[in-house]
py3Dmol code that shows the C-alpha trace and the ligand (Angstrom):
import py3Dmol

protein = """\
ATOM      1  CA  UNK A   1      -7.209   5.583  50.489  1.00  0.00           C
ATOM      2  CA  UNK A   2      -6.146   2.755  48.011  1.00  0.00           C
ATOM      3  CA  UNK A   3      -3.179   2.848  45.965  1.00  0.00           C
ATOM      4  CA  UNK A   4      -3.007   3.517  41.989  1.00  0.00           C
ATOM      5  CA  UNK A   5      -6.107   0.676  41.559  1.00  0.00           C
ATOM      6  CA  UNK A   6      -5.143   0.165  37.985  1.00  0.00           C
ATOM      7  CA  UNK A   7      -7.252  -0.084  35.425  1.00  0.00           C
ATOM      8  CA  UNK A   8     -10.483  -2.487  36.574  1.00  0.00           C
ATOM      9  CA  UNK A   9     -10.557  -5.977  35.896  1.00  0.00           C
ATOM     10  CA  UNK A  10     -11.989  -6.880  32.898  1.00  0.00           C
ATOM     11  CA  UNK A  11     -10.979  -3.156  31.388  1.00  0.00           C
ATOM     12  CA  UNK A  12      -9.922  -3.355  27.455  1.00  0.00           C
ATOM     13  CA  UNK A  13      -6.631  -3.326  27.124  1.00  0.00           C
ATOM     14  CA  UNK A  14      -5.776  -0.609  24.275  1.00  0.00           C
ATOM     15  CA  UNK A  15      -4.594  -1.906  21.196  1.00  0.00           C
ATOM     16  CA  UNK A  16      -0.328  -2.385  20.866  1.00  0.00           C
ATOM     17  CA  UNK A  17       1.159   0.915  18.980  1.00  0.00           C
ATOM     18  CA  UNK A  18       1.335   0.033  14.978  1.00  0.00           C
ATOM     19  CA  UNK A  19       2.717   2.860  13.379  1.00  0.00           C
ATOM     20  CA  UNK A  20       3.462   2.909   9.254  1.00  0.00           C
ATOM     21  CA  UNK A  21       6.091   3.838   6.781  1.00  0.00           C
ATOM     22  CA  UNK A  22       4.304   4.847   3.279  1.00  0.00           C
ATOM     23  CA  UNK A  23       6.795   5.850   0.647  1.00  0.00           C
ATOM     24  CA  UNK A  24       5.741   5.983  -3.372  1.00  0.00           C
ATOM     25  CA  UNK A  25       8.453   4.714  -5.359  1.00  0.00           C
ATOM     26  CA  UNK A  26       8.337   7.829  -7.686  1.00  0.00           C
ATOM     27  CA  UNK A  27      11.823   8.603  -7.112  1.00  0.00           C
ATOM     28  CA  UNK A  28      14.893   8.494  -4.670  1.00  0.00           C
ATOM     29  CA  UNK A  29      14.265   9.512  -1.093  1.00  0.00           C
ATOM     30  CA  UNK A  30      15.773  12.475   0.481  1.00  0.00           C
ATOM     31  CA  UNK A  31      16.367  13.976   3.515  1.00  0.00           C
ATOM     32  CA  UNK A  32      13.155  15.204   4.541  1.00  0.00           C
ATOM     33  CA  UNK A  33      11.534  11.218   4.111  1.00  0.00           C
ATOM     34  CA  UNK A  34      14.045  10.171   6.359  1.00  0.00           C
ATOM     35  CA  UNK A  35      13.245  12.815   9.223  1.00  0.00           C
ATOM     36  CA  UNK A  36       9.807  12.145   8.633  1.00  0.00           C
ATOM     37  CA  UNK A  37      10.593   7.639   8.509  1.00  0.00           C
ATOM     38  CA  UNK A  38      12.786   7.977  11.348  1.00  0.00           C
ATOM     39  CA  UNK A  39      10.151   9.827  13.862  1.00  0.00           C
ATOM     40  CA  UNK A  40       7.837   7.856  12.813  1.00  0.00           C
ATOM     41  CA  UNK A  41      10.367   4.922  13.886  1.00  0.00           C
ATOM     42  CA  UNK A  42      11.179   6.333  17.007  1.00  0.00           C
ATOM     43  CA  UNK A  43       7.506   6.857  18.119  1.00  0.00           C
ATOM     44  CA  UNK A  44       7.198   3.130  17.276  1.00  0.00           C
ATOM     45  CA  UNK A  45      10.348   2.034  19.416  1.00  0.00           C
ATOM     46  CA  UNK A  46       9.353   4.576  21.952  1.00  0.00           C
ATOM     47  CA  UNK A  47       5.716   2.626  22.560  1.00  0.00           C
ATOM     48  CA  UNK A  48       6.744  -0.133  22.170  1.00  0.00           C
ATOM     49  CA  UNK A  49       4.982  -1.066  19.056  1.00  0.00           C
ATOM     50  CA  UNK A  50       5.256  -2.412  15.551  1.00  0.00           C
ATOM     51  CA  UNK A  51       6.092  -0.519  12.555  1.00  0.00           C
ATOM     52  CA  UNK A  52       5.267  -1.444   8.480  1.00  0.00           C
ATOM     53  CA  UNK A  53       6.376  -0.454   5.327  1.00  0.00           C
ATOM     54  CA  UNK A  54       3.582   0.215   3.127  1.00  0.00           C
ATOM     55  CA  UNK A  55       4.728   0.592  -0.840  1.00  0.00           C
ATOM     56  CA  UNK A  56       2.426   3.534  -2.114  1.00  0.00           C
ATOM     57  CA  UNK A  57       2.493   2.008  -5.600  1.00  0.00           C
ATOM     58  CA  UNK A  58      -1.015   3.390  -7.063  1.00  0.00           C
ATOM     59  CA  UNK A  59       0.207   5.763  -9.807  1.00  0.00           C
ATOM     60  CA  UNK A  60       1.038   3.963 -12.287  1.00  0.00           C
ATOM     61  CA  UNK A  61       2.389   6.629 -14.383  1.00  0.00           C
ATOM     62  CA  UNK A  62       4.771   7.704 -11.860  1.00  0.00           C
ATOM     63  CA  UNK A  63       5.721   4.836  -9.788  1.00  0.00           C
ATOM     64  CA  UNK A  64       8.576   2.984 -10.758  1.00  0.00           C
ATOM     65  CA  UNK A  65       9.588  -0.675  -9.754  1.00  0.00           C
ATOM     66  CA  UNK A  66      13.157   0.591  -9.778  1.00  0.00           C
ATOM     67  CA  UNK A  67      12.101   2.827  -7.229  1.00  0.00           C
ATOM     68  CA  UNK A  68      10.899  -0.004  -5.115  1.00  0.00           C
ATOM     69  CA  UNK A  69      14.309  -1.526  -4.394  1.00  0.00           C
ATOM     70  CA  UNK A  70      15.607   1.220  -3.646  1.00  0.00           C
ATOM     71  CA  UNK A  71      13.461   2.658  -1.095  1.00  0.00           C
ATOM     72  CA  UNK A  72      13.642  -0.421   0.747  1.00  0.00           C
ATOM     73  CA  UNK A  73      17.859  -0.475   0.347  1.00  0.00           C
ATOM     74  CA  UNK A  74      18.114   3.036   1.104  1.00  0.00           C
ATOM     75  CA  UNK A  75      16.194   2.811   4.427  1.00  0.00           C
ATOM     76  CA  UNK A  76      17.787   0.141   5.209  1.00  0.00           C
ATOM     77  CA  UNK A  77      20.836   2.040   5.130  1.00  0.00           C
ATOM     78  CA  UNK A  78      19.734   4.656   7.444  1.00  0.00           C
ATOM     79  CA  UNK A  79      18.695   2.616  10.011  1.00  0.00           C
ATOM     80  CA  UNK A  80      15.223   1.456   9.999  1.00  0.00           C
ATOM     81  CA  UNK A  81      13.568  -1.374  10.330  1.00  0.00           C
ATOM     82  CA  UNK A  82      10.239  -3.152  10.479  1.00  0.00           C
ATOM     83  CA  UNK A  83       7.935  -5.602  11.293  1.00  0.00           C
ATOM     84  CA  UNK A  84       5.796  -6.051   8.526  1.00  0.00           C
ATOM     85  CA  UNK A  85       5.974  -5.298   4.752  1.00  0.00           C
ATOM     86  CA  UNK A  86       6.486  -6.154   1.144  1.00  0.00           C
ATOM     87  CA  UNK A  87       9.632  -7.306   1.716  1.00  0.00           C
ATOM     88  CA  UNK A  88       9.130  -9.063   4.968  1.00  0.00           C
ATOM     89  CA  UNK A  89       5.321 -10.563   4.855  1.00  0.00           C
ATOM     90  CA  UNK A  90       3.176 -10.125   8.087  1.00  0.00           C
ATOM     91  CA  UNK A  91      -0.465 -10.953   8.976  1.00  0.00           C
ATOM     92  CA  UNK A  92      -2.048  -7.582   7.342  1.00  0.00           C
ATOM     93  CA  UNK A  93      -0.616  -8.078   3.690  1.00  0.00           C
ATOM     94  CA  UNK A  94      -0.708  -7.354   0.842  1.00  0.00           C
ATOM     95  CA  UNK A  95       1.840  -4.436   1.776  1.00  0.00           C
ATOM     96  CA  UNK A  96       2.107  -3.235  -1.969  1.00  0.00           C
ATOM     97  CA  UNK A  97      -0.955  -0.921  -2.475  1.00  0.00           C
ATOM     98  CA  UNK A  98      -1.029  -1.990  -6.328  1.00  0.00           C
ATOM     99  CA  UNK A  99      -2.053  -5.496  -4.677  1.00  0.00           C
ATOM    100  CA  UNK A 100      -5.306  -4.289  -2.499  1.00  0.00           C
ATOM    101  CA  UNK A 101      -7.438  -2.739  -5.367  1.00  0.00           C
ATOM    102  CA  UNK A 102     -10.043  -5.206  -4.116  1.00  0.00           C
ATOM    103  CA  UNK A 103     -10.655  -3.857  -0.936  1.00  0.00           C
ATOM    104  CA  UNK A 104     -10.406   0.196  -1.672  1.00  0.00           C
ATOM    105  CA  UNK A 105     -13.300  -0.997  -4.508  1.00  0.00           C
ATOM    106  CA  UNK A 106     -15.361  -2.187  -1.403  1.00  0.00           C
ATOM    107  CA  UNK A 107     -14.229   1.065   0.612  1.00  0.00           C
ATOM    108  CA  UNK A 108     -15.759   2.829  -2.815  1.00  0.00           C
ATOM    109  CA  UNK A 109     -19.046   0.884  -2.793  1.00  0.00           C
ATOM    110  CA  UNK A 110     -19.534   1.622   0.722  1.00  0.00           C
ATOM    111  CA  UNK A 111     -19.415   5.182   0.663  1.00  0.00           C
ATOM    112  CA  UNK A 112     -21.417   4.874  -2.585  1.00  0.00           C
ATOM    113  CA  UNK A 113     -24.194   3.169  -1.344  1.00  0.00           C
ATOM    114  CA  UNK A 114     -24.302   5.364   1.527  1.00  0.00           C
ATOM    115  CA  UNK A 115     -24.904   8.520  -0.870  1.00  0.00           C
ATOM    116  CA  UNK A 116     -21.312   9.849   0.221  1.00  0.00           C
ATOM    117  CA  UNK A 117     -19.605  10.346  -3.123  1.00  0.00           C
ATOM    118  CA  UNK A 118     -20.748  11.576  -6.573  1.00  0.00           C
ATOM    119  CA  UNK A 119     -19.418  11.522 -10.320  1.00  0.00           C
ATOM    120  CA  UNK A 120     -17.147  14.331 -11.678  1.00  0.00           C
ATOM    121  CA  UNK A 121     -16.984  15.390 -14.802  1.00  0.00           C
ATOM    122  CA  UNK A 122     -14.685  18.314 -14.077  1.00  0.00           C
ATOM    123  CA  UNK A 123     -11.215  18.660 -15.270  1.00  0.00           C
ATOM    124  CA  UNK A 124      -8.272  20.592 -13.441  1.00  0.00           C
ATOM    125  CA  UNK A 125      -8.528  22.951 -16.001  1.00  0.00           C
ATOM    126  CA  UNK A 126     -12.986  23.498 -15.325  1.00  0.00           C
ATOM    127  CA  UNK A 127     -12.571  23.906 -11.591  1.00  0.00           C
ATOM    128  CA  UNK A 128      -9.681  26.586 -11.678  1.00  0.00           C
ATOM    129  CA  UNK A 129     -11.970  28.331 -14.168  1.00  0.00           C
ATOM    130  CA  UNK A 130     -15.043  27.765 -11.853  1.00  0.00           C
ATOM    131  CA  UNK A 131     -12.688  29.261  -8.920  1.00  0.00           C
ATOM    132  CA  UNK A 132     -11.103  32.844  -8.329  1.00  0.00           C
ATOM    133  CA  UNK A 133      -9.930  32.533  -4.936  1.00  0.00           C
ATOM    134  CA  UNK A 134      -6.299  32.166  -4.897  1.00  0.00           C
ATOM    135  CA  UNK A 135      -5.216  28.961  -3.224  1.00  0.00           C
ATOM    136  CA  UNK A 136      -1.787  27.536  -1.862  1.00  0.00           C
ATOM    137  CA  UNK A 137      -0.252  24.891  -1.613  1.00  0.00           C
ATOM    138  CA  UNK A 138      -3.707  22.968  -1.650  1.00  0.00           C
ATOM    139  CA  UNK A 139      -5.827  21.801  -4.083  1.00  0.00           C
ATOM    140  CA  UNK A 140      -8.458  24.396  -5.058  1.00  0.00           C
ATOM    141  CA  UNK A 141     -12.153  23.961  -3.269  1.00  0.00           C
ATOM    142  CA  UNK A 142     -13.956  22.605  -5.633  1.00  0.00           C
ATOM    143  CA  UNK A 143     -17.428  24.758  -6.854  1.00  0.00           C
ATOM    144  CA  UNK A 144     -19.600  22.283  -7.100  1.00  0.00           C
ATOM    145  CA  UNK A 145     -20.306  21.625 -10.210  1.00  0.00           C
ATOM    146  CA  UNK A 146     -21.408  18.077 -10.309  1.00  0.00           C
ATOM    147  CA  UNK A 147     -22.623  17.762  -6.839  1.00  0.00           C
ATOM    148  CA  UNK A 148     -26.453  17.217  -7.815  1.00  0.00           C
ATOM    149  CA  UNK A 149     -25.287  14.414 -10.422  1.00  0.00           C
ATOM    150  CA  UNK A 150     -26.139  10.632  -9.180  1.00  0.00           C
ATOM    151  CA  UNK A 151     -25.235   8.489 -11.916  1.00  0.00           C
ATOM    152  CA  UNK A 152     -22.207   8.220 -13.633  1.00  0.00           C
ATOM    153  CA  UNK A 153     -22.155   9.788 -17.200  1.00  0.00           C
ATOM    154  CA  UNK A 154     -22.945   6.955 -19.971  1.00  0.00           C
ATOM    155  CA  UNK A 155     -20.579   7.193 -23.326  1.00  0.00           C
ATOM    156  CA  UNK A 156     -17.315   6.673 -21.926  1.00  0.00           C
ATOM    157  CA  UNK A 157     -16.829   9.779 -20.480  1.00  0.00           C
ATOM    158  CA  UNK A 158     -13.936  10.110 -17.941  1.00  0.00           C
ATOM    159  CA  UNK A 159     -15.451  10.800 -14.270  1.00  0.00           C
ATOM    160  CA  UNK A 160     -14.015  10.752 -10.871  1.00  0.00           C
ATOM    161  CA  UNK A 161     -16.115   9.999  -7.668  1.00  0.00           C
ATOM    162  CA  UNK A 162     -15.882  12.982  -5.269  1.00  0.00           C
ATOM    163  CA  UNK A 163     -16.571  13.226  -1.278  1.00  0.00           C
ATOM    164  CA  UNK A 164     -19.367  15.116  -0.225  1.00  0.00           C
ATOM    165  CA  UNK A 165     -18.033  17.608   2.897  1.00  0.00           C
ATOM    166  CA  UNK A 166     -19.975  18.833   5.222  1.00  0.00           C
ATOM    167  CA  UNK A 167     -20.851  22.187   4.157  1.00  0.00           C
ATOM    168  CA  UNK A 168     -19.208  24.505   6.977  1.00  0.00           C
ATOM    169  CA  UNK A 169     -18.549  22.200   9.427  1.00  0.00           C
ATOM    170  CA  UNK A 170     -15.614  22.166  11.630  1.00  0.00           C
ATOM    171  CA  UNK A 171     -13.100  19.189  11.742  1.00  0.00           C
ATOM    172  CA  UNK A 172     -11.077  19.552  14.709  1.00  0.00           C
ATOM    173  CA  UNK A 173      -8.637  16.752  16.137  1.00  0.00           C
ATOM    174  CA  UNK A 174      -5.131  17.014  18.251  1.00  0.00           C
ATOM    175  CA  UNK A 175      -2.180  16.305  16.750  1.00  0.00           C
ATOM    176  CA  UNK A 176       0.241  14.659  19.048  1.00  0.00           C
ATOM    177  CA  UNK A 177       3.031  17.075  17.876  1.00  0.00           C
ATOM    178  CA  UNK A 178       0.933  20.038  16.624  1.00  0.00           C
ATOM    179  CA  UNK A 179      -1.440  20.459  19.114  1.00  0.00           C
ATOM    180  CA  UNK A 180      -5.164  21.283  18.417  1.00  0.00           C
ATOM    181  CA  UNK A 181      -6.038  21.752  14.682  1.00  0.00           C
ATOM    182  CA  UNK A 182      -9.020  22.596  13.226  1.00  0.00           C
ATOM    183  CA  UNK A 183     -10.288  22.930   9.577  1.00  0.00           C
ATOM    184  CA  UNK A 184     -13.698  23.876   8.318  1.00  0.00           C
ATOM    185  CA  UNK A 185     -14.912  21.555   5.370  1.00  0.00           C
ATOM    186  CA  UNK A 186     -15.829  23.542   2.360  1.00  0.00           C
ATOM    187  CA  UNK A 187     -13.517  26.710   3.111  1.00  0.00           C
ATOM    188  CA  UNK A 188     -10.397  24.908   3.849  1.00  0.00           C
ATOM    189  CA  UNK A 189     -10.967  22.221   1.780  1.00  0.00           C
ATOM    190  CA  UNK A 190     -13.924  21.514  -0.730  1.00  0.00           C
ATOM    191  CA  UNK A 191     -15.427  17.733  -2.143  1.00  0.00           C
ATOM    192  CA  UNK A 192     -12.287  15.560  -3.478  1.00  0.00           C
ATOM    193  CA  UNK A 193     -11.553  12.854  -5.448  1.00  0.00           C
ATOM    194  CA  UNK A 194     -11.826   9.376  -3.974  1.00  0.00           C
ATOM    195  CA  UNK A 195     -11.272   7.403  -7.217  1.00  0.00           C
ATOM    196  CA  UNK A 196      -9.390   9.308 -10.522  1.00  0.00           C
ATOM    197  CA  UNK A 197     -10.963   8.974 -14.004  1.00  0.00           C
ATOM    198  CA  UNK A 198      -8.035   6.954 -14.841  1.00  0.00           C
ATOM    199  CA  UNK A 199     -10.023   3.815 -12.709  1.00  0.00           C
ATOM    200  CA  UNK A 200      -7.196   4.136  -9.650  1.00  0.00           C
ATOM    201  CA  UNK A 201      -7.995   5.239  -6.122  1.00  0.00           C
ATOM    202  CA  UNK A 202      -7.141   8.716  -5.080  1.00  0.00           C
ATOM    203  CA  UNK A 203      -4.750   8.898  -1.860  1.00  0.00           C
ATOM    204  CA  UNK A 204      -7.636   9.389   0.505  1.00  0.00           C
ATOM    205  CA  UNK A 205      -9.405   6.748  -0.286  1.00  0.00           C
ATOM    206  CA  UNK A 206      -6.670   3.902  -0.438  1.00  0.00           C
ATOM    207  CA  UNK A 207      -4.689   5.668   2.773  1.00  0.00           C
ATOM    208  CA  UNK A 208      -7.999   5.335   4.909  1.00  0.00           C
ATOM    209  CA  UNK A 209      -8.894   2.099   3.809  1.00  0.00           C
ATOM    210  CA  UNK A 210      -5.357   0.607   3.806  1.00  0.00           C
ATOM    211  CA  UNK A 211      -4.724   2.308   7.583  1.00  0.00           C
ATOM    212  CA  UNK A 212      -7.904   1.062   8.708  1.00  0.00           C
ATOM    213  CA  UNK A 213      -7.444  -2.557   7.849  1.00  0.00           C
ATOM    214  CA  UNK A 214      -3.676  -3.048   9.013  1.00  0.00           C
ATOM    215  CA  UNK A 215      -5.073  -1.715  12.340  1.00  0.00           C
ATOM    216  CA  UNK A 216      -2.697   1.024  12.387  1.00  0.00           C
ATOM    217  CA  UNK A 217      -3.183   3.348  15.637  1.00  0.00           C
ATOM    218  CA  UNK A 218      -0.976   6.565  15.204  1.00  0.00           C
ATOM    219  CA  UNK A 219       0.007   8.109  11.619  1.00  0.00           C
ATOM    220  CA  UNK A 220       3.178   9.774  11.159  1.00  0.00           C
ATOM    221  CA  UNK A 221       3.445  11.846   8.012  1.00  0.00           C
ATOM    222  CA  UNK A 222       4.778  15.507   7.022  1.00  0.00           C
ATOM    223  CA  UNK A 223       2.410  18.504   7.946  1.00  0.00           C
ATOM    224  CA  UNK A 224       1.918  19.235   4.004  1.00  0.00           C
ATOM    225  CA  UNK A 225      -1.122  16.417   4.992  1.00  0.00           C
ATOM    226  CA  UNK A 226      -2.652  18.406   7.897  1.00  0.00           C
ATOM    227  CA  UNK A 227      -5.630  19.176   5.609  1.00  0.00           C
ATOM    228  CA  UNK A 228      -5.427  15.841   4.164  1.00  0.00           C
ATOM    229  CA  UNK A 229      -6.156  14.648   7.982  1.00  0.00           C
ATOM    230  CA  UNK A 230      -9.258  16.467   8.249  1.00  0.00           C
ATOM    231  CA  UNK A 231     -10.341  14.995   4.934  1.00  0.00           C
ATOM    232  CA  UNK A 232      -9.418  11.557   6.418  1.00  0.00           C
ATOM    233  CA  UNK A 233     -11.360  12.093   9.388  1.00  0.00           C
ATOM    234  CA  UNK A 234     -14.810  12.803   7.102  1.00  0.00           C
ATOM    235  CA  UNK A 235     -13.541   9.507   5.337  1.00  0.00           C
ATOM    236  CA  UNK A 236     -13.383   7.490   8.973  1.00  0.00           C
ATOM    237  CA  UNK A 237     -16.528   8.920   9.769  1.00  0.00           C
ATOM    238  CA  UNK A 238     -18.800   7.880   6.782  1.00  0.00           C
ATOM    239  CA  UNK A 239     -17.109   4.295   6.876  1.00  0.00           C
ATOM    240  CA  UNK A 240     -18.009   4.326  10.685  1.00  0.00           C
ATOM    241  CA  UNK A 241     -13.833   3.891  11.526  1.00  0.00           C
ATOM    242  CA  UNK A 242     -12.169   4.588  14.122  1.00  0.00           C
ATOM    243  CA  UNK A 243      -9.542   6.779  13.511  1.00  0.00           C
ATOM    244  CA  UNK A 244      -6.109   6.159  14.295  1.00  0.00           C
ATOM    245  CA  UNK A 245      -3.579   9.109  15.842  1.00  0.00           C
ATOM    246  CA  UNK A 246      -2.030  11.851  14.026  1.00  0.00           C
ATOM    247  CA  UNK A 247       1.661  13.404  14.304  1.00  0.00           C
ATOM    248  CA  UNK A 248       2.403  15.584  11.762  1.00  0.00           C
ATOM    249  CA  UNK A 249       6.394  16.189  11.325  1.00  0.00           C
ATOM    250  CA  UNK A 250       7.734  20.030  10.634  1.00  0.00           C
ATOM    251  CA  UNK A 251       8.951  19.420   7.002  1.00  0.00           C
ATOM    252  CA  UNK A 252      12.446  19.944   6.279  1.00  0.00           C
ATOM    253  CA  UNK A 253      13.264  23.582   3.689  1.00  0.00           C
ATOM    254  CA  UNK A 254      16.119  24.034   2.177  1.00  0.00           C
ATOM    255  CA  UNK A 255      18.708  27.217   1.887  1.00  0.00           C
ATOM    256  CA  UNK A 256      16.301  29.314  -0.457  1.00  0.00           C
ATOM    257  CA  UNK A 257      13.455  28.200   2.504  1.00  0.00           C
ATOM    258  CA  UNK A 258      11.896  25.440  -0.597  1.00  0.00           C
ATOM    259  CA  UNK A 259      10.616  22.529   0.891  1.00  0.00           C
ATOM    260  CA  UNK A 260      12.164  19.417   0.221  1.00  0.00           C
ATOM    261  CA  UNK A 261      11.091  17.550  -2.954  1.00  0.00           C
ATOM    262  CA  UNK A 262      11.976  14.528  -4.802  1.00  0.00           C
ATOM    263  CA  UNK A 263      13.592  16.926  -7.412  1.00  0.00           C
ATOM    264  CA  UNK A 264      16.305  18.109  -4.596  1.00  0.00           C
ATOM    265  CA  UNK A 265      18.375  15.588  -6.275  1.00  0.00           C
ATOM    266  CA  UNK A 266      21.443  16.092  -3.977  1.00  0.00           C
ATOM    267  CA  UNK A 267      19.343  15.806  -1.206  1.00  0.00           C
ATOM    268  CA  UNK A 268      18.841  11.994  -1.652  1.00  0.00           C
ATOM    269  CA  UNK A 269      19.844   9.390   0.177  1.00  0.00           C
ATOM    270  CA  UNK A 270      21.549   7.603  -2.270  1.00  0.00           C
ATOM    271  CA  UNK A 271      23.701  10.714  -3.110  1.00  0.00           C
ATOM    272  CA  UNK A 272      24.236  11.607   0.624  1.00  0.00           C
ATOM    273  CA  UNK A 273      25.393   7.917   0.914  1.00  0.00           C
ATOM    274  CA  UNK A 274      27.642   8.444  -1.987  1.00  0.00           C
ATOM    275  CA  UNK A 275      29.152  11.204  -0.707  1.00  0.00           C
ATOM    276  CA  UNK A 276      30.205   9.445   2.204  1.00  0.00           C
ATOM    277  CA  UNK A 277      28.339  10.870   4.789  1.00  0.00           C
ATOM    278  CA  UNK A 278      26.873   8.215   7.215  1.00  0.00           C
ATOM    279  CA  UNK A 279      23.418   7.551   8.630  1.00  0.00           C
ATOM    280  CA  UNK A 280      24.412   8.490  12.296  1.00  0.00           C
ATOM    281  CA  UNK A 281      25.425  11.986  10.679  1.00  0.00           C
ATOM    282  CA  UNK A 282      22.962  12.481   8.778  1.00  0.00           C
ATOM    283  CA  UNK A 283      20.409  11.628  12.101  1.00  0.00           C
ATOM    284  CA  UNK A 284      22.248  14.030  13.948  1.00  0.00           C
ATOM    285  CA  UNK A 285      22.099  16.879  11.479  1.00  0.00           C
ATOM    286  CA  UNK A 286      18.103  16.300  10.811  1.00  0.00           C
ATOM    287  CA  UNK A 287      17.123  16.155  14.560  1.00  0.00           C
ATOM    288  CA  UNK A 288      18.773  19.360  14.763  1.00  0.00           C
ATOM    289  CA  UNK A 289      16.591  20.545  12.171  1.00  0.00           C
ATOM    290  CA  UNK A 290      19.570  21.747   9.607  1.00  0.00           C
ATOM    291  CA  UNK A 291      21.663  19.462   6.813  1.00  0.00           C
ATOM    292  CA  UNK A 292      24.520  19.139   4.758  1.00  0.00           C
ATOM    293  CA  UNK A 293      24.247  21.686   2.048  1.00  0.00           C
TER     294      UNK A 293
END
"""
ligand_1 = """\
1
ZN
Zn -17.480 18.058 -11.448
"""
view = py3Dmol.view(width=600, height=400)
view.addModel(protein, "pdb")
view.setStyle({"model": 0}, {"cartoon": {"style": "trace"}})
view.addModel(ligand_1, "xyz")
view.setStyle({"model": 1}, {"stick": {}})
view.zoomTo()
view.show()
């Protein structure tokens, strides 16, 4: 009998660990970032792999160049650092997502000229008319309105593109903290929006594209984006991707049982940091899964 052989000679080695950081500088970041930043960190160290800050800067009527500076200051402060990003350069850049519209137009061709998306007409306010179900957290699942239209309208009328799901299909994948997940396209989650009528790219779209190019191999996010996953995965398919990893972090409530938002004010770091508490505390009192009230 021979010993562990190792892998055979000549055997691809798998690609080093890259893991992200994606804020939006739409406001301050609280608590529930930083458990979120700081696993994704850890599963970085722990693999000995890389780690980038990616500035989710695409909404321009939300995002906020204030907000830049301090997103990068305040996680700073509690502890994190990276390889690559807008503040530090690397080899995948631009790391500002306002900077790459070029390449999520060429992820929009592509799925165009592969008869993947379609223009939408509908607003917010048609598809919650078109739709009875009652729906969470999510997005509605959209009816379908539009779905036979091939050309965009003419006249200047707003459209989005939307994804075409596959009809009934299941999307399964295992998350590396959740365990095996599965979601069936147009019950759990209906055609979306790849590009907005205001002429930016929807989240999908630019998260895909953006974690495909910078080679990223495991995604670290809250588990509000399990269905956004399954979405992805559609996404990865149709642009014949591979897909990286998913870990999907429990999300962080607070005393009423509310999950953390941007508008939990006293919940930032910044007033956290004022308040004197320090980053080691604050590590502590997240891993534990409870914080300062
Ligand atoms: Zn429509």
């Amino acid at each position: 009998m021979s010993q562990n052989p190792g892998p055979p000679a000549g055997a691809p080695t798998p690609p080093r660990y890259r893991g992200r950081l994606a804020p939006s500088p739409t406001g301050y970041l609280h608590l529930g970032h930083a458990r979120t930043f700081w696993t994704a960190h850890e599963r970085a160290r722990q693999n000995g792999g890389v780690l980038i800050l990616r500035n989710e800067d695409l909404d321009r009527t939300r995002c906020r160049p204030e907000f830049v500076a301090a997103m990068i200051e305040d996680l700073r402060w509690f502890g994190l650092d990276w390889q690559e990003g807008p503040d530090c350069g690397g080899p995948f850049g631009p790391y500002h997502q306002s900077e790459r519209i070029n390449s999520y137009r060429a992820t929009l061709e592509h799925l165009r000229a592969g008869n993947r998306i379609y223009p939408c007409t509908c607003s917010r306010k048609d598809i919650q008319a078109a739709v009875s179900a009652p729906h969470g957290d999510d997005e509605p699942v959209y009816p379908g309105t539009c779905r036979g239209r091939t050309v965009p309208p003419a006249g200047g009328t707003q459209y989005s593109w939307r994804f075409r799901v596959p009809e009934g299909q299941g999307i399964e994948f295992h998350d590396q903290h959740l365990g095996p997940q599965r979601f069936v396209a147009g019950r759990d989650f209906g055609d979306f929006v790849v590009w907005r009528p205001d002429d930016v790219p929807a989240y999908q779209l630019a998260c895909v594209a953006d974690d495909a190019a910078m080679g990223i191999t495991e995604v670290v996010r809250g588990a509000d984006l399990l269905v956004s996953t399954a979405r992805q995965l559609l996404l990865y398919r149709a642009l014949k991707l591979p897909p990286p990893a998913f870990f999907h972090c429990d999300l962080l409530a607070d005393e009423t049982g509310r999950r953390l938002a941007k508008r939990h004010d006293s919940l930032s770091l910044r007033t956290l940091r004022q308040r004197g508490e320090t980053p080691s505390l604050l590590r502590q009192l997240q891993i534990a899964g409870s914080f300062a009230k």
